[in-house]
N, C-alpha and C positions, 0 to 999 in steps of 0.2 A: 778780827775785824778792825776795821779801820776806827781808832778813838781821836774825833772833834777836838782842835787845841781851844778853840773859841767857841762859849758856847750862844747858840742862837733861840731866840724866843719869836710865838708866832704871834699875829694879830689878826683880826677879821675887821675889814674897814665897807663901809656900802658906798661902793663906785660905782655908776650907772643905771644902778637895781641889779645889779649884782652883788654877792657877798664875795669880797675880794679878801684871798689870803695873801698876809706879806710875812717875810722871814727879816728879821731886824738882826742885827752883831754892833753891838758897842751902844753907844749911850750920845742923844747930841750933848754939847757944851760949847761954850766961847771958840771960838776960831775955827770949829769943825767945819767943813763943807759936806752935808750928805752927799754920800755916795750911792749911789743908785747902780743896780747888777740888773740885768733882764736879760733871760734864757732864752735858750733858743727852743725851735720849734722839736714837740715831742720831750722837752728836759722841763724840768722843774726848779725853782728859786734852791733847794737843797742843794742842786749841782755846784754852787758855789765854794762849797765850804773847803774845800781844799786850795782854793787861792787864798781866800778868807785868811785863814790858820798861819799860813805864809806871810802875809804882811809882817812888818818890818814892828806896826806899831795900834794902836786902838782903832779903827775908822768907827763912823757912824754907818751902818750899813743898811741900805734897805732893798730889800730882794722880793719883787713880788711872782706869785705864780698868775703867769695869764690869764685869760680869761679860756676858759675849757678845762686848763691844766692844772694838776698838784689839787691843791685843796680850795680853789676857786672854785665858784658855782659856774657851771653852763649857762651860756645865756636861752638855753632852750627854744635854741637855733637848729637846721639843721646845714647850714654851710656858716665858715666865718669871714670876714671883709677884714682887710688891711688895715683901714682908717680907722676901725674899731681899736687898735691897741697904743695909737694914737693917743685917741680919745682920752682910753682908761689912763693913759700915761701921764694923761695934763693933771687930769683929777686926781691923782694918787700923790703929785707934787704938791698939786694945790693942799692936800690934807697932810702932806708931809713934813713941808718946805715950806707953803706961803710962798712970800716975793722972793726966799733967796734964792739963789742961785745954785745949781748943784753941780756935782760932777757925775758926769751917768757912763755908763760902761754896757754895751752892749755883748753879746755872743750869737753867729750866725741869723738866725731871723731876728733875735732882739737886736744885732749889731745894724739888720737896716729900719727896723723901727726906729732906734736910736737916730742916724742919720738924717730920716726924712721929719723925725721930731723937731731937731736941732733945727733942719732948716726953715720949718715952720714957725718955732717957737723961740728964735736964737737967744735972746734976752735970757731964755732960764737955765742954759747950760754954759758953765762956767770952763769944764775943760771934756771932751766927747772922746772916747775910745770905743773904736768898732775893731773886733775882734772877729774874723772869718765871716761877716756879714754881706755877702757879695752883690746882692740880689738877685737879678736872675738874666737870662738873654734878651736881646732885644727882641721884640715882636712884631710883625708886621700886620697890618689891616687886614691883610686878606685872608690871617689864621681866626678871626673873629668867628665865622660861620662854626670854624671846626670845634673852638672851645667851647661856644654855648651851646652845642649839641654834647659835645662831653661832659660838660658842668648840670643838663640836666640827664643825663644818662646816670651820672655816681649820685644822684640826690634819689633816684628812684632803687640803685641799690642801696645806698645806707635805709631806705623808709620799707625796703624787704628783707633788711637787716644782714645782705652779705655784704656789706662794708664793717666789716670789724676789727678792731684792734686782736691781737693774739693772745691769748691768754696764758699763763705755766704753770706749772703741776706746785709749785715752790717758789720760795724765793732765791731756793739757789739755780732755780731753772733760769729766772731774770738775770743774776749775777753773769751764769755761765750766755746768756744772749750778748750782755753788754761788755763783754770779755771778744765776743765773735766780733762784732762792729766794731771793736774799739784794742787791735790788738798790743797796746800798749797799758790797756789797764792793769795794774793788781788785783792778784785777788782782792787781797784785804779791803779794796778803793770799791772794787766792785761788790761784794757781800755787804758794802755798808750803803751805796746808793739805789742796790737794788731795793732796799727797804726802804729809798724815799721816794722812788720810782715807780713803784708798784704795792698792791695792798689786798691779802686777803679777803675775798668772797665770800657769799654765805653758802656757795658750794665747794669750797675749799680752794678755788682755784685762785693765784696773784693774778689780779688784771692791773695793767699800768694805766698810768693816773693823765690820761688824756681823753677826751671826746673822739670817736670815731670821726668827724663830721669836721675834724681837723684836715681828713686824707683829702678831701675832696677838694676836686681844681677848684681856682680861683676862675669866676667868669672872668672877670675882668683881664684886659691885655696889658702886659707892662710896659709902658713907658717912659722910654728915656729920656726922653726931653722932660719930664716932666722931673724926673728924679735929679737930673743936670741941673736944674732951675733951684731948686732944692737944696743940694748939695751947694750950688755960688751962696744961700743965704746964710750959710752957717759960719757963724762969727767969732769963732772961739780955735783955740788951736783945739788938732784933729791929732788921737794917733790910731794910725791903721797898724795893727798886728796880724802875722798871715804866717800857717802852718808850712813846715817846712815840707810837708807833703801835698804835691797839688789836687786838693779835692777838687776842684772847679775838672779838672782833667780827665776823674774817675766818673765824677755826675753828666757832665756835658757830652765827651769824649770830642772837646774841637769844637762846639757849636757854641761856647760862651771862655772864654780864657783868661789866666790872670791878666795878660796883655792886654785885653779886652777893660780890662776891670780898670785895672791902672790908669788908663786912658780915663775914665767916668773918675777915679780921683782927683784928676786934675782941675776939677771945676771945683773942689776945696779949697778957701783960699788960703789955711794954712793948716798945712797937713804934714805929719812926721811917720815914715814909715820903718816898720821891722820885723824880720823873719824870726821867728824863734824856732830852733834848731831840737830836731827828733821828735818831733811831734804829727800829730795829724788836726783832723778837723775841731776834737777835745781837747783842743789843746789848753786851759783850765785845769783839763785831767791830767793830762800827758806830762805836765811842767808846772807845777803853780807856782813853786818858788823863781821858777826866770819869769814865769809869765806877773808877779805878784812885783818882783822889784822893776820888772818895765815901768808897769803902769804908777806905779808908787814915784818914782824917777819920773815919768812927766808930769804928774799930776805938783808936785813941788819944783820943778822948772819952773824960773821967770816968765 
């Protein structure tokens, strides 16, 4: 199994009236800029730890698990809103950080949390990395009718409880799932995150460490203008990192593209882009050390 170079310590902090778990690496001191990691959707603040381990040198690290996920409490909701992790993101700095400034580093849904944070909050991010963060297609008004009929159609399966997460007989039942999604894992990478990913029952079964109530649409429609508006306010240099395999291409099939995406970049007003090569959407997973000296290389650029 995969043995941690760096090791990580947990904290419980109360964010909104929830108990919020954070995964910390390194120690602040003099000249640190906390660094801030936020996972993506369905992963856990542990998912980190193999970029982590990579780094060249000590960071101050702070990784929380969302609000649903890892070892955070539910908000004992039974759908979750966007601006929610927003939210939890201000307060988690405010109790983190204070007035300084941080470096914050998103992954797929944390990479657009991150973005739309930045453009809200520019003042407290000092340098932004979205990492496979795409958001999503644009939508039009006329799909409104369809999704709040779908959004409360999955509210009434999750409350008759066939909206469920999967459960495995093991934890090497999880290893070998995240081995299937992810066909560039290790083993060894995978037997060690399936035990941060998932947690024995009291019927013996791993359930993974997510809210069902995660699965369920978003009522709301996405909007690009809004996210455009957004994206202009953010005032720090930007760097987009993007797998060398097109997931936008596998998820969409053509209804949303990196072309697409690229385009919604451009209202960054300084933005530095890079492919990292043989990778996919985990890519954290796939490369930590090119993915580890990217971000380490912009973050000590002028």
């Amino acid at each position: 199994m995969y043995q941690p170079q760096r090791t990580s310590r947990s904290e419980f902090v109360p964010i909104r009236q929830l108990r919020y778990h954070v995964r910390l690496w390194g120690e602040p001191g003099p000249g640190k800029v906390p660094l801030v990691l936020v996972h993506g959707w369905m992963d856990v603040a542990a998912s980190w730890q193999f970029m982590v381990d990579a780094f060249s040198r000590d960071h101050y690290v702070i990784a929380p698990d969302w609000r649903g996920y890892g070892d955070t409490e539910a908000p004992g909701t039974d759908n979750y809103w966007f601006p929610d992790y927003l939210a939890d993101l201000d307060f988690l700095l405010d109790h983190y950080a204070g007035e300084q400034p941080v470096d914050l580093v998103g992954h797929s849904m944390g990479g657009n949390v991150a973005m739309l944070y930045t453009g809200s909050r520019p003042q407290r991010i000092r340098r932004l990395v979205n990492l496979e963060g795409f958001g999503m297609p644009a939508a039009r008004p006329t799909q409104a009718p369809g999704r709040y009929a779908k959004w409360m159609d999955e509210l009434k399966a999750f409350h008759r409880g066939t909206l469920e997460l999967k459960t495995y007989e093991s934890a090497d039942g999880v290893a070998r799932r995240l081995m299937k999604t992810n066909r560039r894992l290790s083993q060894d990478k995978a037997d060690w995150l399936a035990r941060q990913w998932a947690r024995p029952q009291a019927d013996g079964r791993w359930r993974i460490l997510g809210d069902a109530a995660h699965k369920i649409t978003n009522a709301q429609l996405f909007r690009v203008d809004e996210v455009l508006a957004l994206y202009a306010r953010i005032a720090c240099p930007t760097l987009w990192v993007e797998a060398s395999d097109d997931s936008l291409g596998q998820w969409w099939e053509g209804r949303f593209t990196r072309a697409e995406f690229h385009e919604r970049l451009q209202a960054v007003p300084q933005v530095r882009k890079a492919v990292l090569q043989d990778t996919g959407h985990m890519l954290h997973h796939d490369q930590p050390l090119a993915l580890a000296q990217h971000i380490e290389s912009f973050l000590d650029a002028p």
